[in-house]
CHARMM-style PDB file with segment names, atoms N, HN, CA, C and O in Angstrom:
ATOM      1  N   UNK     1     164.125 114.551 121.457  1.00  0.00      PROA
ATOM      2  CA  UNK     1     165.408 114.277 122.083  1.00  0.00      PROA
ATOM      3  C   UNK     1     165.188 113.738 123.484  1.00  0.00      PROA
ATOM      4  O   UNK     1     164.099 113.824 124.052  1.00  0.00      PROA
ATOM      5  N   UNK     2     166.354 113.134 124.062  1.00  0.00      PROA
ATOM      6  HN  UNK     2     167.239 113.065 123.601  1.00  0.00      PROA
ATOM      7  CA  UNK     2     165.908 112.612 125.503  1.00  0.00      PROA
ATOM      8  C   UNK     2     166.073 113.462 126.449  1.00  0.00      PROA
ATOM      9  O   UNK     2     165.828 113.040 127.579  1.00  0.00      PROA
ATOM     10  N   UNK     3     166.542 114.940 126.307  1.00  0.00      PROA
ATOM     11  HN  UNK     3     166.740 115.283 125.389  1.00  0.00      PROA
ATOM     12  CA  UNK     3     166.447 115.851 127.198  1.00  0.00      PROA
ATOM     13  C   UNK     3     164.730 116.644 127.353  1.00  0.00      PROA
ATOM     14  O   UNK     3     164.295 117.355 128.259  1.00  0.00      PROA
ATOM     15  N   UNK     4     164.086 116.183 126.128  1.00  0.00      PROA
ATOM     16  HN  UNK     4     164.439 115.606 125.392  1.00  0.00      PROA
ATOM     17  CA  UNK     4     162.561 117.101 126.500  1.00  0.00      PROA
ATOM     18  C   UNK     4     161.536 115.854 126.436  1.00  0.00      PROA
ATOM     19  O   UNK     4     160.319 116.001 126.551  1.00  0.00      PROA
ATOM     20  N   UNK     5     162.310 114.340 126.195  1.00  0.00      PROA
ATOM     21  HN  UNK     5     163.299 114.221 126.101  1.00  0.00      PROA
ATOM     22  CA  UNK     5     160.850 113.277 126.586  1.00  0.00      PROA
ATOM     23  C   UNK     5     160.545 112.818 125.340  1.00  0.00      PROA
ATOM     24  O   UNK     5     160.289 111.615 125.295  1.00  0.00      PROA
ATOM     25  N   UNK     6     160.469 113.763 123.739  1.00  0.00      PROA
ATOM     26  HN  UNK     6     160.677 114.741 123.775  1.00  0.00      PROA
ATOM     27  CA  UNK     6     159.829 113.464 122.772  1.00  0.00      PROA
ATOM     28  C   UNK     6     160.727 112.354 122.085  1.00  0.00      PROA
ATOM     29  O   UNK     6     161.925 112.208 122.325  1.00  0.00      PROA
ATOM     30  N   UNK     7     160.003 111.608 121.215  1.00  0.00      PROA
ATOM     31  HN  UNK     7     159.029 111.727 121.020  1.00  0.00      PROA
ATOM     32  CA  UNK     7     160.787 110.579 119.903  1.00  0.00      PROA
ATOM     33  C   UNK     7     161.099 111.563 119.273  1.00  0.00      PROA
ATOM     34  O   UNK     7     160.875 112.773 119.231  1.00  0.00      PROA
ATOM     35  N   UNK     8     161.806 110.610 118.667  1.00  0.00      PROA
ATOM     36  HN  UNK     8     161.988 109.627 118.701  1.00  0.00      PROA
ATOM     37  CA  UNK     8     162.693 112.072 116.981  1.00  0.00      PROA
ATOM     38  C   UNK     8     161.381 112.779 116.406  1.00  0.00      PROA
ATOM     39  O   UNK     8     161.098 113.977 116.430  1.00  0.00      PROA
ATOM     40  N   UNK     9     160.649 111.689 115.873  1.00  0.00      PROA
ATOM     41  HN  UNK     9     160.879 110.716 115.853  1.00  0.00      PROA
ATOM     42  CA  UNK     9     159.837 111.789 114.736  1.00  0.00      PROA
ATOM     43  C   UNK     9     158.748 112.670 115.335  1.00  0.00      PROA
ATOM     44  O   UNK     9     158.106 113.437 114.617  1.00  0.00      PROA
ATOM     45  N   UNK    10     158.473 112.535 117.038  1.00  0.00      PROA
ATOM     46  HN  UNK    10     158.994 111.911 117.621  1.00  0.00      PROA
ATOM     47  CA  UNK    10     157.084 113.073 117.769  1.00  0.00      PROA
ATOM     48  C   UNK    10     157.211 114.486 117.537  1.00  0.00      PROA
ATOM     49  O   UNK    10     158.307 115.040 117.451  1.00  0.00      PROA
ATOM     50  N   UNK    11     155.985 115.143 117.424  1.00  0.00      PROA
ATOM     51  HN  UNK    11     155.095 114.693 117.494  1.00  0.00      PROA
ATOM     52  CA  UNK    11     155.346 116.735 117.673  1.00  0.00      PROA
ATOM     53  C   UNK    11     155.149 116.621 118.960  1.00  0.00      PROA
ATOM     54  O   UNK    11     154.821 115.587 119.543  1.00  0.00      PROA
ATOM     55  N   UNK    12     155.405 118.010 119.586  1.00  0.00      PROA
ATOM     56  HN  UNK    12     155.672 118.850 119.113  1.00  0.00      PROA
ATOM     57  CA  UNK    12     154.850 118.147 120.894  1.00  0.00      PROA
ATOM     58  C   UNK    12     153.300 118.352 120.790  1.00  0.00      PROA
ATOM     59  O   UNK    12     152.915 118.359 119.621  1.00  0.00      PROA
ATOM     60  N   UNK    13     152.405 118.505 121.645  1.00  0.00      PROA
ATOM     61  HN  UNK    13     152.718 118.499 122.595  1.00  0.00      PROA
ATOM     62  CA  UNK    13     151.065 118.738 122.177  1.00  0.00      PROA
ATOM     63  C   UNK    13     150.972 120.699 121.838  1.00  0.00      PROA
ATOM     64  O   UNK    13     150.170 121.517 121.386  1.00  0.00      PROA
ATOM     65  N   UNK    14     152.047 120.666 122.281  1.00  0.00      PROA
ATOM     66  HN  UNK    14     152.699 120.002 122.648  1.00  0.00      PROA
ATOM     67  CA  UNK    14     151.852 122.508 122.438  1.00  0.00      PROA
ATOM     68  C   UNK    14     153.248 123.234 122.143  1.00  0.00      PROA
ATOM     69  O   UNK    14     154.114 123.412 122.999  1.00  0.00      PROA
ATOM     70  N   UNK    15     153.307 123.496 121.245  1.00  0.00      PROA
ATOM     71  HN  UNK    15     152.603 123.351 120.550  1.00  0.00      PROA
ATOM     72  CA  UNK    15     154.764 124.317 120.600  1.00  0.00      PROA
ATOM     73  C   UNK    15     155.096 125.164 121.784  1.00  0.00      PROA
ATOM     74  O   UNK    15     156.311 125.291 121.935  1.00  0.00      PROA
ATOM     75  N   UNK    16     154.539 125.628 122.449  1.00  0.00      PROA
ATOM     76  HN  UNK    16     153.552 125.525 122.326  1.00  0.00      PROA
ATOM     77  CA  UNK    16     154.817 127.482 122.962  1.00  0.00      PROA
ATOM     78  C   UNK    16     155.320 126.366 124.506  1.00  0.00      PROA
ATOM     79  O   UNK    16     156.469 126.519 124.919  1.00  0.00      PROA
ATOM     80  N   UNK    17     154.457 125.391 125.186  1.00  0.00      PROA
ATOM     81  HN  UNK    17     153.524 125.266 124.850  1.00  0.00      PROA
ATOM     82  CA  UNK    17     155.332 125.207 126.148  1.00  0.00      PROA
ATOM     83  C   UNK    17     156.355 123.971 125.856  1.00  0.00      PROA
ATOM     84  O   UNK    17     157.150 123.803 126.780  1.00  0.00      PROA
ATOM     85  N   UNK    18     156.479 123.192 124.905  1.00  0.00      PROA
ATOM     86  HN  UNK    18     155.833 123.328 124.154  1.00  0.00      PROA
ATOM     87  CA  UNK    18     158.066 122.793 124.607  1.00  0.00      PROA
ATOM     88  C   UNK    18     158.643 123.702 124.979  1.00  0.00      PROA
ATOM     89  O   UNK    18     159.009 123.889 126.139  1.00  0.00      PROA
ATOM     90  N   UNK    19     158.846 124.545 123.879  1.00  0.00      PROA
ATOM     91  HN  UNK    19     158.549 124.393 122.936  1.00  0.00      PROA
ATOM     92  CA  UNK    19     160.017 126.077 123.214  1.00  0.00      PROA
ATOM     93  C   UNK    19     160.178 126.271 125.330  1.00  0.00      PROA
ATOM     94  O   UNK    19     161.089 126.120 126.144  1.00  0.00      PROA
ATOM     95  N   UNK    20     159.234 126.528 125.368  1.00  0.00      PROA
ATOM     96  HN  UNK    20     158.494 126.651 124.706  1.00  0.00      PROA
ATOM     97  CA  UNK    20     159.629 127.217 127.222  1.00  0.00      PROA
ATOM     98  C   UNK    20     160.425 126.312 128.019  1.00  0.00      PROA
ATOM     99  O   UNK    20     161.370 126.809 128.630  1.00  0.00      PROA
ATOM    100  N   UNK    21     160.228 125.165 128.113  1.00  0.00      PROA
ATOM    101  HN  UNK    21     159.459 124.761 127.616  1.00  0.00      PROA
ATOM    102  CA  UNK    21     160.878 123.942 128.545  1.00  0.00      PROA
ATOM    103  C   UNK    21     162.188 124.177 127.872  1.00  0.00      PROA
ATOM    104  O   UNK    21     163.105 124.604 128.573  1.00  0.00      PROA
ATOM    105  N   UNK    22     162.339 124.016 126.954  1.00  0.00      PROA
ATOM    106  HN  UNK    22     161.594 123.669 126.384  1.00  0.00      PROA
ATOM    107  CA  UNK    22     163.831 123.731 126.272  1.00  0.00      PROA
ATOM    108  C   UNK    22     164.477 125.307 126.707  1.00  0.00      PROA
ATOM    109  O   UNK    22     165.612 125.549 127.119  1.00  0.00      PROA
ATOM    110  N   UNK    23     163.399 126.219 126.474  1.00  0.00      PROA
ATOM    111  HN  UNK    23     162.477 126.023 126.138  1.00  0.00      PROA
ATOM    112  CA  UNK    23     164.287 127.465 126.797  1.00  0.00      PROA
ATOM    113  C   UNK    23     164.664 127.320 128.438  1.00  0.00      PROA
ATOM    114  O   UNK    23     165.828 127.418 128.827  1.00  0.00      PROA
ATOM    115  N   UNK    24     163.818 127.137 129.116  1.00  0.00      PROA
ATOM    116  HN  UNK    24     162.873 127.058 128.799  1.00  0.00      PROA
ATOM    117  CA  UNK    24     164.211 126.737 130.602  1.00  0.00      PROA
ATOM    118  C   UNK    24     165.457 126.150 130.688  1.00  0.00      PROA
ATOM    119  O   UNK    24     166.553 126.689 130.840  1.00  0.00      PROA
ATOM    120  N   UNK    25     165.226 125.223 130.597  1.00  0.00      PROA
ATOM    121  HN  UNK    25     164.335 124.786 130.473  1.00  0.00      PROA
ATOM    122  CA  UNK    25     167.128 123.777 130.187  1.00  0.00      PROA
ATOM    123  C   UNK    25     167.792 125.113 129.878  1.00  0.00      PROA
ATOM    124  O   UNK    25     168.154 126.060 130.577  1.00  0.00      PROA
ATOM    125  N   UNK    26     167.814 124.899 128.844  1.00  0.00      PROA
ATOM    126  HN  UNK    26     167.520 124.131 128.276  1.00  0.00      PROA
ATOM    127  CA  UNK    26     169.073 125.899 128.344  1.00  0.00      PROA
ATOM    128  C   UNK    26     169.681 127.213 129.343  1.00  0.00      PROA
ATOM    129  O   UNK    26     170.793 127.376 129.845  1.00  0.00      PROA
ATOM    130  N   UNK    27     168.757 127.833 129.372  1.00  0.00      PROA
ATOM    131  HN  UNK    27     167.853 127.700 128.964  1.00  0.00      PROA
ATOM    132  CA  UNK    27     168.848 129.459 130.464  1.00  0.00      PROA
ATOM    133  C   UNK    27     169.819 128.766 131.772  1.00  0.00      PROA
ATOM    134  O   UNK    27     170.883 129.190 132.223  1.00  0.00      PROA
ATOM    135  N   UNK    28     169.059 127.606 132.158  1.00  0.00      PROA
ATOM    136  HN  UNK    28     168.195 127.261 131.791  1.00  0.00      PROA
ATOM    137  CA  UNK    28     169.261 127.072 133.482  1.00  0.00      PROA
ATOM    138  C   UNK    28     171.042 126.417 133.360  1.00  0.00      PROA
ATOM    139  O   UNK    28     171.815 126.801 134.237  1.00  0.00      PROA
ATOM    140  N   UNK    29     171.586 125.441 132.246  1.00  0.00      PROA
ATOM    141  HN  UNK    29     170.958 125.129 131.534  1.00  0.00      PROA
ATOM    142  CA  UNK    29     172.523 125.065 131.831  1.00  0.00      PROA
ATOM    143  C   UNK    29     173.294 126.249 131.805  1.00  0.00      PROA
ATOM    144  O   UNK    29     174.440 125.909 132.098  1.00  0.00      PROA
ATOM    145  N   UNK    30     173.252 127.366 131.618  1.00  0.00      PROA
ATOM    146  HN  UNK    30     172.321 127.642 131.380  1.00  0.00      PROA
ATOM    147  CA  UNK    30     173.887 128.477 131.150  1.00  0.00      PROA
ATOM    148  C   UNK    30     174.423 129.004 132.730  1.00  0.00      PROA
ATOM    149  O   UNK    30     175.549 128.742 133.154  1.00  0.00      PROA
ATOM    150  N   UNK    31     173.772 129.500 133.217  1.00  0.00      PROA
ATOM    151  HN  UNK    31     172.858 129.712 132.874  1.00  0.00      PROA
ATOM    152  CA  UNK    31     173.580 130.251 134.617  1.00  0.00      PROA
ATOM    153  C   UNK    31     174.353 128.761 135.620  1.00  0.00      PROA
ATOM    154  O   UNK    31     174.749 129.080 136.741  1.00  0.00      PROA
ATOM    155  N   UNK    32     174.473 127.784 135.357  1.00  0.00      PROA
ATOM    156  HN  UNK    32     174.151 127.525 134.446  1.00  0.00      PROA
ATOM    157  CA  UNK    32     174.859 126.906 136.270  1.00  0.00      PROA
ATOM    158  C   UNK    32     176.545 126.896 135.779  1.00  0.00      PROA
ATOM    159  O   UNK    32     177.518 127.155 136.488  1.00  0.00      PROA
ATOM    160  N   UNK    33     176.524 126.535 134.427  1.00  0.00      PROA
ATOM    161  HN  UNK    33     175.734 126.325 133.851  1.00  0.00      PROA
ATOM    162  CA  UNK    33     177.822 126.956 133.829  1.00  0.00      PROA
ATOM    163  C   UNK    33     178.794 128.361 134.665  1.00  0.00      PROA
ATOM    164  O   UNK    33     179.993 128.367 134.945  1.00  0.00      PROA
ATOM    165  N   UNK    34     177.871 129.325 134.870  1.00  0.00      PROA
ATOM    166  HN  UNK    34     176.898 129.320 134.642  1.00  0.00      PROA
ATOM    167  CA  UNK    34     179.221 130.644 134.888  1.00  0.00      PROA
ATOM    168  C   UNK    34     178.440 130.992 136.204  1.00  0.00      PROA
ATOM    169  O   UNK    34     178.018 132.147 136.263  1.00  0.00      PROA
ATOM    170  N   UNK    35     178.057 129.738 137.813  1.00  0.00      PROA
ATOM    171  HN  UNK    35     178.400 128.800 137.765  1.00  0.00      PROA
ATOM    172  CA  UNK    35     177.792 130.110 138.739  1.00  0.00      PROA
ATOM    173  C   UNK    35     176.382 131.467 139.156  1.00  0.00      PROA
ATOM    174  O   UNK    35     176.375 132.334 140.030  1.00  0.00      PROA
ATOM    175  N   UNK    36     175.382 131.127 138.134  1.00  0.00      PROA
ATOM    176  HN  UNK    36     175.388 130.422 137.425  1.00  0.00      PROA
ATOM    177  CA  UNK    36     174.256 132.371 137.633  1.00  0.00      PROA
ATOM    178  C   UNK    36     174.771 133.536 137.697  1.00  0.00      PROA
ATOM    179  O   UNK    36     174.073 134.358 138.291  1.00  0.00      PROA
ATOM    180  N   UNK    37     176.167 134.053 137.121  1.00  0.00      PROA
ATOM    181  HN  UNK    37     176.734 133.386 136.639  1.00  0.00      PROA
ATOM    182  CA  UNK    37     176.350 135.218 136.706  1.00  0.00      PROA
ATOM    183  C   UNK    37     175.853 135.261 135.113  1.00  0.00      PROA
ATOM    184  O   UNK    37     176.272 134.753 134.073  1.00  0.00      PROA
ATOM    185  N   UNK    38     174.761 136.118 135.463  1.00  0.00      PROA
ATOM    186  HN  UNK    38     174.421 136.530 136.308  1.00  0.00      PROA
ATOM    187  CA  UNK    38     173.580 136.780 134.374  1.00  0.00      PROA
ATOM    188  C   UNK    38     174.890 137.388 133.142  1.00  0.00      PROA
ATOM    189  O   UNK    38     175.182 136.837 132.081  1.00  0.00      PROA
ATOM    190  N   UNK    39     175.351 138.362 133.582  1.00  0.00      PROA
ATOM    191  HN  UNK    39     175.114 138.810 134.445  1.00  0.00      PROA
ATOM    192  CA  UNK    39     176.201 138.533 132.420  1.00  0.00      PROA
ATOM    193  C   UNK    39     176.244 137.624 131.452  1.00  0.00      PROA
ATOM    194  O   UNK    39     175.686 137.611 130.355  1.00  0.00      PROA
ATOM    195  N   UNK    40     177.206 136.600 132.140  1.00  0.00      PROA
ATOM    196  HN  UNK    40     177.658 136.610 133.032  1.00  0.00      PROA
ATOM    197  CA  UNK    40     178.175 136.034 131.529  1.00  0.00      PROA
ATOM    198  C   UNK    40     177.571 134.945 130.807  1.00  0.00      PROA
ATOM    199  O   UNK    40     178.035 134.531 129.745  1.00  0.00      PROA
ATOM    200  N   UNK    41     176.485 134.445 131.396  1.00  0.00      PROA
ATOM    201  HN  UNK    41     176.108 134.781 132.259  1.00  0.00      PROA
ATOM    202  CA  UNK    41     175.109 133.344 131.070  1.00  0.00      PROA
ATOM    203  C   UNK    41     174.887 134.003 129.672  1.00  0.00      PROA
ATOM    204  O   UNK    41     175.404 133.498 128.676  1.00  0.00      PROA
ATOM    205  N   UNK    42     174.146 135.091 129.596  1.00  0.00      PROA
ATOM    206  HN  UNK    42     173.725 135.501 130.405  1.00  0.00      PROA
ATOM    207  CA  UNK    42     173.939 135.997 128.172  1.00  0.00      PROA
ATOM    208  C   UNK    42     174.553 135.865 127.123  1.00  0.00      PROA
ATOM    209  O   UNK    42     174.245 135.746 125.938  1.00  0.00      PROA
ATOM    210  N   UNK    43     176.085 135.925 128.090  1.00  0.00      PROA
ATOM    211  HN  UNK    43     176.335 136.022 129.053  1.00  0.00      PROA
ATOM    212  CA  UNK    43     177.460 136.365 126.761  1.00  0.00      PROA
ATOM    213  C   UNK    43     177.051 134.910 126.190  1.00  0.00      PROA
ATOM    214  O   UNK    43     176.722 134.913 125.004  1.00  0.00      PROA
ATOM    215  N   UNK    44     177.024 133.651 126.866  1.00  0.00      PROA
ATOM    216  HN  UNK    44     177.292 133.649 127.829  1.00  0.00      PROA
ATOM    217  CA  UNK    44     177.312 132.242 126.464  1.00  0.00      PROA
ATOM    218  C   UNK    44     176.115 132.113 125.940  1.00  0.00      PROA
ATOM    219  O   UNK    44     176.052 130.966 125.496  1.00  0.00      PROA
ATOM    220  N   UNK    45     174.849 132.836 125.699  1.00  0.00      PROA
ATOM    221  HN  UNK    45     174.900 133.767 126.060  1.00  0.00      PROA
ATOM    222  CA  UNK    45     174.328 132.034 125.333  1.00  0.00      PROA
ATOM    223  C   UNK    45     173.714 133.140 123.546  1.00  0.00      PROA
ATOM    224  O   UNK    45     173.040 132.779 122.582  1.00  0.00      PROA
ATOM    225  N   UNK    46     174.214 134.138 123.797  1.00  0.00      PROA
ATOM    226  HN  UNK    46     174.762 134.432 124.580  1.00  0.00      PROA
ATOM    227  CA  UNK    46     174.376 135.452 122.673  1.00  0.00      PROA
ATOM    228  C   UNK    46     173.239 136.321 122.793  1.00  0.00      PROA
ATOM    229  O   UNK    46     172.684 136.784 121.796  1.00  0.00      PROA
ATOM    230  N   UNK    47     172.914 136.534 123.822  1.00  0.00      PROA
ATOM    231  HN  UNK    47     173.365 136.158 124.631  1.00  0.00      PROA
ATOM    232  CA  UNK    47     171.805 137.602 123.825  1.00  0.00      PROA
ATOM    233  C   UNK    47     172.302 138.642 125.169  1.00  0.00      PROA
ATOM    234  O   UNK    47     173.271 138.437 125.900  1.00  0.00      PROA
ATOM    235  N   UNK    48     171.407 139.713 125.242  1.00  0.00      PROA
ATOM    236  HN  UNK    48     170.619 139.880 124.649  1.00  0.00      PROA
ATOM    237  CA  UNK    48     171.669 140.842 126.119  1.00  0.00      PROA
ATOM    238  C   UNK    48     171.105 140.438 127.620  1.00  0.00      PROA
ATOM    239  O   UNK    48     170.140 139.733 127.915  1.00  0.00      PROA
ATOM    240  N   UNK    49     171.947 141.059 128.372  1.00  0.00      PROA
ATOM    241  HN  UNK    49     172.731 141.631 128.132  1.00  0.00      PROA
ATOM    242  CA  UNK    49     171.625 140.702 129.826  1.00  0.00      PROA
ATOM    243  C   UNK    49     170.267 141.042 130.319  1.00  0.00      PROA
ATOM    244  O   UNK    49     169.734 140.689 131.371  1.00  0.00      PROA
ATOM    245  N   UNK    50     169.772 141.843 129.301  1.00  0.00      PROA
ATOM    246  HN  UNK    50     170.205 142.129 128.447  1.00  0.00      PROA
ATOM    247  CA  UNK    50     168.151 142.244 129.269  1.00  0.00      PROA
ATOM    248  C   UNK    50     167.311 141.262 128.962  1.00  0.00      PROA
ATOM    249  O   UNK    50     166.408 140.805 129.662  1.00  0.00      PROA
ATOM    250  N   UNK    51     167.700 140.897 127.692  1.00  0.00      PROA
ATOM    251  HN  UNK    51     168.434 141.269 127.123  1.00  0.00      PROA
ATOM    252  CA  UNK    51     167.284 139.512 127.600  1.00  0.00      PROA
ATOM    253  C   UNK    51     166.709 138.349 128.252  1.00  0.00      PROA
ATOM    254  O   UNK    51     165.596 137.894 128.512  1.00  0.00      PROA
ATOM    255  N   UNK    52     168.071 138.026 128.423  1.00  0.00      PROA
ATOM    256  HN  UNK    52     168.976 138.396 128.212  1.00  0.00      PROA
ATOM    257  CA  UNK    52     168.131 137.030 129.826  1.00  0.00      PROA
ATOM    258  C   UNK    52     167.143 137.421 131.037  1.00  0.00      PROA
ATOM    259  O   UNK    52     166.137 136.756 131.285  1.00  0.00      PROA
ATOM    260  N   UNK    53     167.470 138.401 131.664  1.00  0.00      PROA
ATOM    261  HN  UNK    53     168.287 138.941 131.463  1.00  0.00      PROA
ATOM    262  CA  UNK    53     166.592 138.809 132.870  1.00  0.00      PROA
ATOM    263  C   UNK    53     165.159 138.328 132.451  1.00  0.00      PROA
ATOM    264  O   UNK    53     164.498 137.434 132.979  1.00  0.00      PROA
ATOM    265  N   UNK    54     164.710 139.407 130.999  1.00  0.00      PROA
ATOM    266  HN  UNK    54     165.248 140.133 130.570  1.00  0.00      PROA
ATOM    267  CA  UNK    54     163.556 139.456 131.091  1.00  0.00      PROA
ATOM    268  C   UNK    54     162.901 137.689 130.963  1.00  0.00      PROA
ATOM    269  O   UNK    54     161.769 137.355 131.313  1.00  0.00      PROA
ATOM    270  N   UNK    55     163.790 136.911 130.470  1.00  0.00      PROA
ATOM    271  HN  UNK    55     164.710 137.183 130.186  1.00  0.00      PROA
ATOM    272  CA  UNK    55     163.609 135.600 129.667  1.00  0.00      PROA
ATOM    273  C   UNK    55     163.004 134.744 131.257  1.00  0.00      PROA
ATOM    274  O   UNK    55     162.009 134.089 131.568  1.00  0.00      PROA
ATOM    275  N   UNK    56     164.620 135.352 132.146  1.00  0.00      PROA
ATOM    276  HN  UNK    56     165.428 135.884 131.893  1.00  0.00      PROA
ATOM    277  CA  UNK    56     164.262 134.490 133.502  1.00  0.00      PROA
ATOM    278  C   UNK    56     163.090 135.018 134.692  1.00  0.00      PROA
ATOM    279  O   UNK    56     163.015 134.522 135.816  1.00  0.00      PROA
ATOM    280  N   UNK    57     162.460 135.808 134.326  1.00  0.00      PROA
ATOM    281  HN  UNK    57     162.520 136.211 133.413  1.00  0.00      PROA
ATOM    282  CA  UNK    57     161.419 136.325 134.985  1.00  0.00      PROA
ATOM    283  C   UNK    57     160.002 135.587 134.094  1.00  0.00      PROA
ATOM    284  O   UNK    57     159.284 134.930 134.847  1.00  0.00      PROA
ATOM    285  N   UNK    58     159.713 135.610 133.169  1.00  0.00      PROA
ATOM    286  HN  UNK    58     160.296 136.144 132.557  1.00  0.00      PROA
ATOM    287  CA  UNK    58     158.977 134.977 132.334  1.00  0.00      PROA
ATOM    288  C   UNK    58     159.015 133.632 132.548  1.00  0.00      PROA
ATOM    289  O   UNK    58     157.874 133.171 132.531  1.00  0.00      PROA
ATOM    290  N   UNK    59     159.897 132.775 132.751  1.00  0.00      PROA
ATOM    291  HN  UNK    59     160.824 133.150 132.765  1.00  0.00      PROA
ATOM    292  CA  UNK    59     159.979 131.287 133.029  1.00  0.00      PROA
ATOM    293  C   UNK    59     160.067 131.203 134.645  1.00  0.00      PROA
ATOM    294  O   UNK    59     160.376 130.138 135.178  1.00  0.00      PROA
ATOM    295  N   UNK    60     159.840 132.142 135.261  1.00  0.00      PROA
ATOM    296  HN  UNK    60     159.589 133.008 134.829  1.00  0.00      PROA
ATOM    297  CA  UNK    60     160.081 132.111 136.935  1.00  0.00      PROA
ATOM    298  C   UNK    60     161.415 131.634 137.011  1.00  0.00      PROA
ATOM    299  O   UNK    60     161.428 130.628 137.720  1.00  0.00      PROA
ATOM    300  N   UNK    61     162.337 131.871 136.664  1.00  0.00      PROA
ATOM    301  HN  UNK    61     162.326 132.688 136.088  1.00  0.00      PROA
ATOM    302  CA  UNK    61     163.846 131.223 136.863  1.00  0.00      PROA
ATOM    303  C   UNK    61     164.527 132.018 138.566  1.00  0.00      PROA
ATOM    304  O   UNK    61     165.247 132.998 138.376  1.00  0.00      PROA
ATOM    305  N   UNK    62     164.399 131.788 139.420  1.00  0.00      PROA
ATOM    306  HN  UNK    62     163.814 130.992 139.573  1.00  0.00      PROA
ATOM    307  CA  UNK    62     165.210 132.338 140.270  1.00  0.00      PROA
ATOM    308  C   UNK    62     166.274 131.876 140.900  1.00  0.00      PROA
ATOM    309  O   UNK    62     166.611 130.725 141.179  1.00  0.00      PROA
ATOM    310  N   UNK    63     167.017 133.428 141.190  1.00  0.00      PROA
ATOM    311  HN  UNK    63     166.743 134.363 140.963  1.00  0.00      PROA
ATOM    312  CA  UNK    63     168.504 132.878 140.993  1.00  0.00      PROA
ATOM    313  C   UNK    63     168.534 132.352 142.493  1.00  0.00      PROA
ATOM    314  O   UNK    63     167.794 132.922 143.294  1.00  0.00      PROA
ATOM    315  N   UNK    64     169.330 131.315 142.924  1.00  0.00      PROA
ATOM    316  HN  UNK    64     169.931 130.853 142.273  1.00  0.00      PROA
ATOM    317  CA  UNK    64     169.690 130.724 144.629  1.00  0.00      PROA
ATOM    318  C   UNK    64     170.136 131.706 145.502  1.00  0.00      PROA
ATOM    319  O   UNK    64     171.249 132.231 145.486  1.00  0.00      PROA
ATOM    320  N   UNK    65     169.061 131.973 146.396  1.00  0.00      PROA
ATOM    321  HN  UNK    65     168.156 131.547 146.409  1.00  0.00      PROA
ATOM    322  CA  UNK    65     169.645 132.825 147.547  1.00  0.00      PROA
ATOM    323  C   UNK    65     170.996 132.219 147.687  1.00  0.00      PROA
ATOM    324  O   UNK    65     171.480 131.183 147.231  1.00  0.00      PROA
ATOM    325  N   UNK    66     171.628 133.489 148.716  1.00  0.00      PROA
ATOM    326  HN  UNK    66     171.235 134.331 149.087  1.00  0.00      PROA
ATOM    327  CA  UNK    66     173.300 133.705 148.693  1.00  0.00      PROA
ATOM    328  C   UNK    66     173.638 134.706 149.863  1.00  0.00      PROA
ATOM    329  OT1 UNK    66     174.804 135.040 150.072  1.00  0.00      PROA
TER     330      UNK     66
END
């Protein structure tokens, strides 16, 4: 797709960091959506706010000082 670079038809190089990339986008799309309220990011995206946390600590996601 033209959001991760690849042709339709292309394989990535490395499954595990696509999947992280796309999971990045996404987490990040989410949290920008509902102003990075974690909750609500979760609710939209169907997993637990545990989840999420643990998801955005694993991808270094940090939220914008405030």
């Amino acid at each position: 797709t033209a959001a991760t670079g690849l042709a339709p038809d292309a394989l990535p190089n490395s499954l595990p960091d696509y999947l992280e990339q796309v999971e990045r986008e996404i987490i990040l799309r989410a949290l920008a959506q509902t102003q990075f309220n974690r909750t609500q990011a979760a609710q939209l995206l169907g997993i637990s706010f545990r989840q999420l946390r643990y998801q955005m600590q694993k991808l270094d996601i940090q939220a914008p000082d405030t």
